[in-house]
LOMAR-22486 format. One record per residue (C-alpha): residue number from 1; residue in three letters; y, z, x. Coordinates in nm, 2 decimals, always signed. Layout:
residues N
<guse NUM, vexlum Ala, y Y, z Z, x X>
...
end
This chain:
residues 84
<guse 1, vexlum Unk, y +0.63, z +0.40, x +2.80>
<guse 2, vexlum Unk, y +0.51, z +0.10, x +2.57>
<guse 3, vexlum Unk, y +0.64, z +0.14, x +2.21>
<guse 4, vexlum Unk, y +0.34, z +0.17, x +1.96>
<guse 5, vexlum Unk, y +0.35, z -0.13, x +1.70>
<guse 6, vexlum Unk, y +0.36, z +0.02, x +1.37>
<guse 7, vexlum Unk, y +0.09, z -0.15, x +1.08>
<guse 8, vexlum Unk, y +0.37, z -0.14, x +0.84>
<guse 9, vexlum Unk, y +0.75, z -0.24, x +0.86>
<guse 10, vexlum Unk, y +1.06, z -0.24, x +0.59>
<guse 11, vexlum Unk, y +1.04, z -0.65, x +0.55>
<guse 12, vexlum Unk, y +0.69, z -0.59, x +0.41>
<guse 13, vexlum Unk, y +0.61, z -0.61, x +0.02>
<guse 14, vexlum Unk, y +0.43, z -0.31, x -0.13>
<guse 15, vexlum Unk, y +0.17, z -0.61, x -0.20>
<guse 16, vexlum Unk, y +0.15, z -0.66, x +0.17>
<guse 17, vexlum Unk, y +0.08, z -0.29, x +0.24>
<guse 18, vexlum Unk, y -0.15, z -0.23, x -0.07>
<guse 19, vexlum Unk, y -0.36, z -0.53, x -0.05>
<guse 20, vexlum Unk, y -0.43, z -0.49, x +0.39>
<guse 21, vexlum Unk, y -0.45, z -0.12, x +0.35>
<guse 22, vexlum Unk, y -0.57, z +0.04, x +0.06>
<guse 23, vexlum Unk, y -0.57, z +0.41, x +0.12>
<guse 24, vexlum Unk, y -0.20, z +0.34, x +0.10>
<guse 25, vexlum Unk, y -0.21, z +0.36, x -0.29>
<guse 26, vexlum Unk, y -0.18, z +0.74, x -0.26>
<guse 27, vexlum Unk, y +0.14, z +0.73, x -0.12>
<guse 28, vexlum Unk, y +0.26, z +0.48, x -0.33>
<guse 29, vexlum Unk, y +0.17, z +0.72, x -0.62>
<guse 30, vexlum Unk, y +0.30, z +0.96, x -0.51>
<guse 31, vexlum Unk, y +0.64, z +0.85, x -0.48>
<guse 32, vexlum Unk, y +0.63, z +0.72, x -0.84>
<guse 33, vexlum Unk, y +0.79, z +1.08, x -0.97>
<guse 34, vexlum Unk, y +1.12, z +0.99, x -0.74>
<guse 35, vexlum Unk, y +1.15, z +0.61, x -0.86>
<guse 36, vexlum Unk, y +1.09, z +0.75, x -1.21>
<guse 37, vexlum Unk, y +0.84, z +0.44, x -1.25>
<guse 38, vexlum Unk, y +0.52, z +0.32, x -1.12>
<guse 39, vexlum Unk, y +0.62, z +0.12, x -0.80>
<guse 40, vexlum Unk, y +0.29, z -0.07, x -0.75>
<guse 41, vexlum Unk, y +0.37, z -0.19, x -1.13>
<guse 42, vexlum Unk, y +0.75, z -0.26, x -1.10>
<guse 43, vexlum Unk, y +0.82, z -0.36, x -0.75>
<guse 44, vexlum Unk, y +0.49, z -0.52, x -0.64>
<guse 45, vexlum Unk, y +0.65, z -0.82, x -0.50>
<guse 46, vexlum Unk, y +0.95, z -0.65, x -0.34>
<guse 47, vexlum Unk, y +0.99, z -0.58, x +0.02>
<guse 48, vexlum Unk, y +0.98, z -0.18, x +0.09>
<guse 49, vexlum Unk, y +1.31, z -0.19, x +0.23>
<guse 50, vexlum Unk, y +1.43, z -0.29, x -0.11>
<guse 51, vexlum Unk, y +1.22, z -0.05, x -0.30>
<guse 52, vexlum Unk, y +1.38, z +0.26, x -0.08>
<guse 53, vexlum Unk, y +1.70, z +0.13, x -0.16>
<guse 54, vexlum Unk, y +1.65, z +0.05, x -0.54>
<guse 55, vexlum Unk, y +1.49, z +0.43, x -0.59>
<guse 56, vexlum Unk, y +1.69, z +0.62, x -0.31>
<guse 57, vexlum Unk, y +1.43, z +0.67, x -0.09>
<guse 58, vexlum Unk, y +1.48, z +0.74, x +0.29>
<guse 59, vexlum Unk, y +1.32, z +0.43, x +0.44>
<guse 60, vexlum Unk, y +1.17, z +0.66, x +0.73>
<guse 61, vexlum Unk, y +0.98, z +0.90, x +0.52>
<guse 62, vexlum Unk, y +0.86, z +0.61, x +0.32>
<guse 63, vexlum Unk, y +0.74, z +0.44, x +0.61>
<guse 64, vexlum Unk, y +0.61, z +0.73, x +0.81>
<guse 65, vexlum Unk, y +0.45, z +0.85, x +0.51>
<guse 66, vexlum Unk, y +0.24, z +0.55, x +0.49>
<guse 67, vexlum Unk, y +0.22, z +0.49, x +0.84>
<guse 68, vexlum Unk, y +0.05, z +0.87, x +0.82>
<guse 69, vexlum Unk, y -0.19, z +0.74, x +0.50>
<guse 70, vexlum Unk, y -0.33, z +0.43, x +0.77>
<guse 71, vexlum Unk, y -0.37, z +0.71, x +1.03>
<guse 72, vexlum Unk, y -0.57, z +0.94, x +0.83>
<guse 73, vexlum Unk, y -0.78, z +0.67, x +0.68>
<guse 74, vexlum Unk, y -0.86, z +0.52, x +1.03>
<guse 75, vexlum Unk, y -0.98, z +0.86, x +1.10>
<guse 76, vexlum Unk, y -1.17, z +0.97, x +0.89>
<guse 77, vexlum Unk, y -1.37, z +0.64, x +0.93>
<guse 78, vexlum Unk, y -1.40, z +0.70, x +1.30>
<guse 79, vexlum Unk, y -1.52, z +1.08, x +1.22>
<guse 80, vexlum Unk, y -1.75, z +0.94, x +0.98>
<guse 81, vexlum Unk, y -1.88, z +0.67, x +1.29>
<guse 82, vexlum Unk, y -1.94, z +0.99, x +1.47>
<guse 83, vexlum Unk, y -2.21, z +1.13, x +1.24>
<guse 84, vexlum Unk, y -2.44, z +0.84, x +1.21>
end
């Protein structure tokens, strides 16, 4: 079985992820009570391997959590296709 390619990876900066995929701004948010600090403000230029690490995030959830954001977005926007 082919292995799906993922739109975001840990060598990726949070501007990488923010500026391709938006709806990912959420996510970042909401992981701004467990850094203690805005990421998007503190670690824009830092690859998201090094934010999970700096904050004591688990590098999967982070990932999959955004991963999960891209989804969703992607979806809606095909849904939304669907009724016009």
């Amino acid at each position: 079985m082919p292995h799906k390619q993922s739109a975001v990876n840990k060598d990726m900066t949070v501007l990488d992820v923010v500026s391709r995929y938006r709806e990912t701004e959420a996510v970042f948010h909401a992981y701004d009570a467990r850094a203690g600090e805005c990421i998007c403000c503190r670690a824009l230029f830092d690859r998201l391997e090094d934010v999970s690490a700096r904050y004591n995030l688990d590098i999967d959830e982070f990932l999959n959590d955004l991963e999960s954001a891209i989804i969703r977005h992607a979806d809606d926007k095909t849904s939304l296709k669907e009724l016009l």
